[in-house]
C-alpha positions in Angstrom: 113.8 108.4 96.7 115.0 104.9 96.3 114.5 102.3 99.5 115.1 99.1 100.6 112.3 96.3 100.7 110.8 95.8 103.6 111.8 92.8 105.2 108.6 90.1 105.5 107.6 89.1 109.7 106.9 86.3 111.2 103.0 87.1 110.5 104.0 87.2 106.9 105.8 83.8 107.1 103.0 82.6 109.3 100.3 83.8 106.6 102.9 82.5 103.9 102.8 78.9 105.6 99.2 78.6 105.9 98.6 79.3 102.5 101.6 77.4 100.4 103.1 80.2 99.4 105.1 83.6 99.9 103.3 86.3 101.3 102.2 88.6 98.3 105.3 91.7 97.7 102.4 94.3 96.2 99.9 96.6 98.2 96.1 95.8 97.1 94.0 98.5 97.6 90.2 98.9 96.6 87.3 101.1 96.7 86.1 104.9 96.1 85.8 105.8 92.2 86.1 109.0 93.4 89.6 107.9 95.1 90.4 105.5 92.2 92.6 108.2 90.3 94.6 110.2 92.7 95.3 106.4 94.1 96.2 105.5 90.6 98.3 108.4 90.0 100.1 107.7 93.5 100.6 104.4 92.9 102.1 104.9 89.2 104.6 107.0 90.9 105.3 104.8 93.8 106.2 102.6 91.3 108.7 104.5 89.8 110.2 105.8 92.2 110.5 102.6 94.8 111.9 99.5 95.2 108.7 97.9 95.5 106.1 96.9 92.9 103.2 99.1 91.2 100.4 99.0 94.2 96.9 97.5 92.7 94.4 100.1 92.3 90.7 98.8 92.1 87.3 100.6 91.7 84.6 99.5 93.0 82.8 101.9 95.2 83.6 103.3 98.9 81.1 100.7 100.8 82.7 97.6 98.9 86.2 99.1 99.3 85.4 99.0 102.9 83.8 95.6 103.4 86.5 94.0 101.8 88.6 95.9 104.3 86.8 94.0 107.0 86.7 90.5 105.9 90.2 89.3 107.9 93.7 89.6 108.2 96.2 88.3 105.4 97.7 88.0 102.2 94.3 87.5 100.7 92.6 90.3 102.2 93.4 94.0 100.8 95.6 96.4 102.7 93.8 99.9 102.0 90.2 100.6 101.5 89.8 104.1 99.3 86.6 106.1 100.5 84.5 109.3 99.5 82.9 108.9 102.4 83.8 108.8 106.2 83.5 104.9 107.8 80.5 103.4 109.6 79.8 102.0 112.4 79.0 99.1 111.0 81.7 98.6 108.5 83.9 99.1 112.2 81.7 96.5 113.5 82.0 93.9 110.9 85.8 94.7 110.7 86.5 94.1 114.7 84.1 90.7 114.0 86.9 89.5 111.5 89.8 90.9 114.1 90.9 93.5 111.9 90.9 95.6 114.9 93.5 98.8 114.4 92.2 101.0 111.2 94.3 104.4 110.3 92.0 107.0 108.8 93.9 108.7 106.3 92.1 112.0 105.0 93.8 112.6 101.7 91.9 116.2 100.7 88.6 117.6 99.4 86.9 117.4 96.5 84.0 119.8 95.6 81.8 120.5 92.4 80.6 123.4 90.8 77.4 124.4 88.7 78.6 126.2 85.7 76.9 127.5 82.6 77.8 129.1 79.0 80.5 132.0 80.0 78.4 134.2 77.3 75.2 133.4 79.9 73.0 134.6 82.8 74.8 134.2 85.9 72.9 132.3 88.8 72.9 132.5 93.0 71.9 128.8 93.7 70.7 126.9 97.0 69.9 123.1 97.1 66.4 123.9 97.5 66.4 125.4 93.5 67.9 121.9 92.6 65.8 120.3 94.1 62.7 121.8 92.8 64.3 122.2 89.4 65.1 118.4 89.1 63.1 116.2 91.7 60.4 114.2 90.0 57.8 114.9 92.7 57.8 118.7 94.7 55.6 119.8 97.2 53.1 122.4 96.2 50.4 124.2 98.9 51.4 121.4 101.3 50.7 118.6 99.1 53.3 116.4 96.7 52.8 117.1 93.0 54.4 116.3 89.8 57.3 118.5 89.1 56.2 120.2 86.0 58.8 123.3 86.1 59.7 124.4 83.2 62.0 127.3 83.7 64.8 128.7 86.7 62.1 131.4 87.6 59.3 128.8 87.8 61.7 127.6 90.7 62.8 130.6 91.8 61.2 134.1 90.6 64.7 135.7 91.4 66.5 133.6 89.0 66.7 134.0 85.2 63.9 132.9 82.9 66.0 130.3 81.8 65.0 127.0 80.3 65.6 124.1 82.9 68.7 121.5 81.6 70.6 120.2 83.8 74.2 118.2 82.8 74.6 116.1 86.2 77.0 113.1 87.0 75.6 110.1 86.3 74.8 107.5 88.5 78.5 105.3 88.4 80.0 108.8 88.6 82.1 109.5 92.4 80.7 112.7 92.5 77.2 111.8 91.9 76.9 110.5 95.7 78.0 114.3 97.2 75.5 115.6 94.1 72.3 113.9 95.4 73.1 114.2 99.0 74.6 117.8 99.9 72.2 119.1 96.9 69.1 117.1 96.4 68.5 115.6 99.8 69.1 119.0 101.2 67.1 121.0 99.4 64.5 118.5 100.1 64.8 119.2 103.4 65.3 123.0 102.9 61.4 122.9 101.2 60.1 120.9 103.7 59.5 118.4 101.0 61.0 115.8 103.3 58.4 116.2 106.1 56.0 116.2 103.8 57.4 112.6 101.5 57.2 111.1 105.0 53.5 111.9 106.4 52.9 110.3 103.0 54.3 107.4 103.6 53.6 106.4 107.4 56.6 108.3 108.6 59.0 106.0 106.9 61.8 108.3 106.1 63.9 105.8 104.1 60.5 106.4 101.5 60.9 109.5 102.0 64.1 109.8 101.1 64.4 107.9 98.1 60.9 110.2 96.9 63.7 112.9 97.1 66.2 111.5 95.1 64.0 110.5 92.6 64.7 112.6 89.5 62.6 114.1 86.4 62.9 111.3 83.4 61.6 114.0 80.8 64.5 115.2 79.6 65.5 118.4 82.1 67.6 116.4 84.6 70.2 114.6 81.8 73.1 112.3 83.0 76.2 112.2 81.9 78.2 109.1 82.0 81.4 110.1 80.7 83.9 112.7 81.7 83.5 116.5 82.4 84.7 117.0 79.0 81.5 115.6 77.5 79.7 117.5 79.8 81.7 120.9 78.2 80.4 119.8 74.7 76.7 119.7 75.6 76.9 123.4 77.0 79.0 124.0 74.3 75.6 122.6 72.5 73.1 123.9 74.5 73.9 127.4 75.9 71.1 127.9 78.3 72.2 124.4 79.9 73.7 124.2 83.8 76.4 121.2 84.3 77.8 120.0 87.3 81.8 119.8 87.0 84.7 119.2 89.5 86.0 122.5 90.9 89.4 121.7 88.9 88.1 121.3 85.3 86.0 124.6 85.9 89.3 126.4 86.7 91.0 125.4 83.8 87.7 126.4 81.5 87.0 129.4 82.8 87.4 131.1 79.4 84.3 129.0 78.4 82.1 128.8 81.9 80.7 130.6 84.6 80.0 129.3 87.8 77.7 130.1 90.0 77.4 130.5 94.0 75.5 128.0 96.0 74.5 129.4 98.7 75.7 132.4 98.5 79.5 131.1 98.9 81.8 131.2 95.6 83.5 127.7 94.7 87.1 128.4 95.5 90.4 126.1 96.8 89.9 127.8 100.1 86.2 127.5 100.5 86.3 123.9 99.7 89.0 123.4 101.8 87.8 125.4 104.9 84.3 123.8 104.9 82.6 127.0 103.6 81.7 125.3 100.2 78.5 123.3 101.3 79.0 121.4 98.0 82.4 119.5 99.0 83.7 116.6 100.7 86.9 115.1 102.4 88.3 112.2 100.7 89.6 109.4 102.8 91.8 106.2 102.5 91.8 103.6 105.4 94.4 101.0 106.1 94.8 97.5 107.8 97.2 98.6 110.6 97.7 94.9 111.1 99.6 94.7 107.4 102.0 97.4 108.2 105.2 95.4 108.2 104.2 92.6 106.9 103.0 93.9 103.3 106.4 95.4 101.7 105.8 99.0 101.0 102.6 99.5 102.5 104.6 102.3 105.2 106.2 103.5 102.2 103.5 104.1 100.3 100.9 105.5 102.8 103.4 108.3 103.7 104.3 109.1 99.9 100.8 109.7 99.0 100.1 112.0 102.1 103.8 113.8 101.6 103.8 117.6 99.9 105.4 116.3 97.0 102.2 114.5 96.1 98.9 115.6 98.1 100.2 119.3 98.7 99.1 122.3 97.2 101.3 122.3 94.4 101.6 118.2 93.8 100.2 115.8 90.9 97.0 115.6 93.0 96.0 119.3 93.5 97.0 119.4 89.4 94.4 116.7 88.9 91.2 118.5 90.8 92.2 117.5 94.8 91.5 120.3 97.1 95.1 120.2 99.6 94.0 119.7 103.2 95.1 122.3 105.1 95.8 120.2 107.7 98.1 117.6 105.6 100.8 118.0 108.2 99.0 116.6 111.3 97.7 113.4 108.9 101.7 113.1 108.0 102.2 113.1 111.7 99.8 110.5 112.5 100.9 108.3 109.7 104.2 108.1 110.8 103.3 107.3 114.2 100.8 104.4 112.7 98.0 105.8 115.1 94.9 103.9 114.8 91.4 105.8 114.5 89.7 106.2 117.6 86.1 106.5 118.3 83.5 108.3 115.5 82.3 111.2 116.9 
């Protein structure tokens, strides 16, 4: 798998003689915490495996990744912005504003998580709208908002088990917390009409509105968890009639020790992530600078590796690691070879 190094343009040298130095020889990417370790584990191999240096991998969360993205063309600007979430207008915007005007949109996979209990437990049919009422700190009772004071699952939802309410959830720095409060607490505000109702209350300001709905209980039921799913185990493991909130991976490889339930009616699976089914899932993205394709050394090299079979398919490091293979891997291996800039959102 060994290559040559690139060889550095004349918009390297140019960028080299404005700045009194060689253009940089590493890719700089940044973003998505979510992203950060498939990226990591991409860019340990690249490493190995190239004639080109150990890309830089840094956190710092999808809408920084991507404004960073957009502040320019150059050696001091990143290459590759790592998302959980799809672009904005606006980060397009600000990135045309500083002429970084060609972006590839590289989807890398899914991700999805799962609600999963004690495997010696009840087992449980979710929808967001349980969640929401189970968790939110305010719920809407007879048409007016009230204080959440739920105690148990059937207080939610009489067809659920009489189940104390804890709940092991992401915690706020957590990648997965973002798809947790919006495909499961925002929607089942909406599914309970609790969104109509947190906006009459406030003037119609939905933004309000919306942040009544992610506002979560403080009194012990909703609990987050700052470090891995593995701590997230030991509290079930601790507290059987607890519910935590783990990557669809991790689940698989503890299934002697949980059982996970349906959300809405659809069983977490590789497939139903993958096809859309799941509602609890996401694509994962990474976007590059398609101005810093041959002038960054490896940055071609690099992009195509993480997208190839050996890496993001269904039997690669990645898949291994908790990413859901994109069906469609070959047509983003396509595009990348072609360099084919994104078009319009739609």
């Amino acid at each position: 798998m060994k290559t040559a190094k690139c060889t550095v343009s004349a918009l390297a040298i140019l960028a080299a003689s404005a700045s009194g130095a060689f253009a940089r020889d590493n890719i700089q990417t940044a973003g998505s915490s979510t992203v950060l370790p498939y990226a990591m584990i991409v860019a340990e191999a690249f490493g190995e495996n190239f004639d080109f240096p150990t890309p830089v991998v840094e956190s710092g969360g999808s809408g920084a990744g991507r404004k960073k993205l957009c502040e320019g063309v150059g050696e001091n600007t990143i290459d590759i912005a790592n998302s959980s979430s799809r672009i904005k207008q606006s980060d397009i915007d600000l990135c045309a504003s500083n002429g970084v005007t060609e972006i590839m949109e590289v989807r890398i996979g899914y991700d999805g998580i799962v609600f999963a209990s004690d495997i010696g437990g009840a087992e449980f049919a979710f929808t967001p709208a349980d969640w929401f009422n189970a968790l939110a700190k305010d719920i809407v009772k007879d048409g007016a908002v009230t204080a959440n004071t739920n105690k148990t699952w059937a207080d939610v939802n009489p067809d659920l088990p009489a189940q104390d309410l804890l709940a092991f959830i992401p915690g706020t720095k957590h990648g997965t917390r973002e798809v947790f409060d919006e495909k499961v607490i925002l929607k089942g505000c909406e599914e309970t009409g609790a969104m109509e109702v947190f906006a009459a209350a406030n003037g119609g300001d939905e933004d309000k509105a919306e942040e009544m709905c992610m506002s979560l209980r403080t009194d012990g039921i909703s609990v987050d968890i700052d470090g891995d799913y593995t701590e997230t185990l030991s509290r079930i493991a601790a507290n059987k009639n607890a519910i935590g909130v783990f990557g669809l991976s991790f689940y698989q490889n503890n299934t002697d020790k949980l059982r996970v339930a349906t959300m809405s009616g659809v069983v977490p699976s590789v497939d139903s992530i993958a096809s859309g089914e799941y509602p609890v899932s996401r694509p994962l993205f990474f976007y590059v600078k398609n101005a810093h394709l041959g002038v960054i050394p490896g940055l071609k090299e690099y992009i195509e590796f993480f997208v190839s079979d050996d890496m993001a398919g269904p039997e690669g490091p990645l898949a291994e690691y908790g990413l859901v293979s994109d069906p469609e891997l070959a047509k983003t291996q396509e595009m990348v070879a072609s360099e084919t800039p994104m078009g319009m959102l739609n």
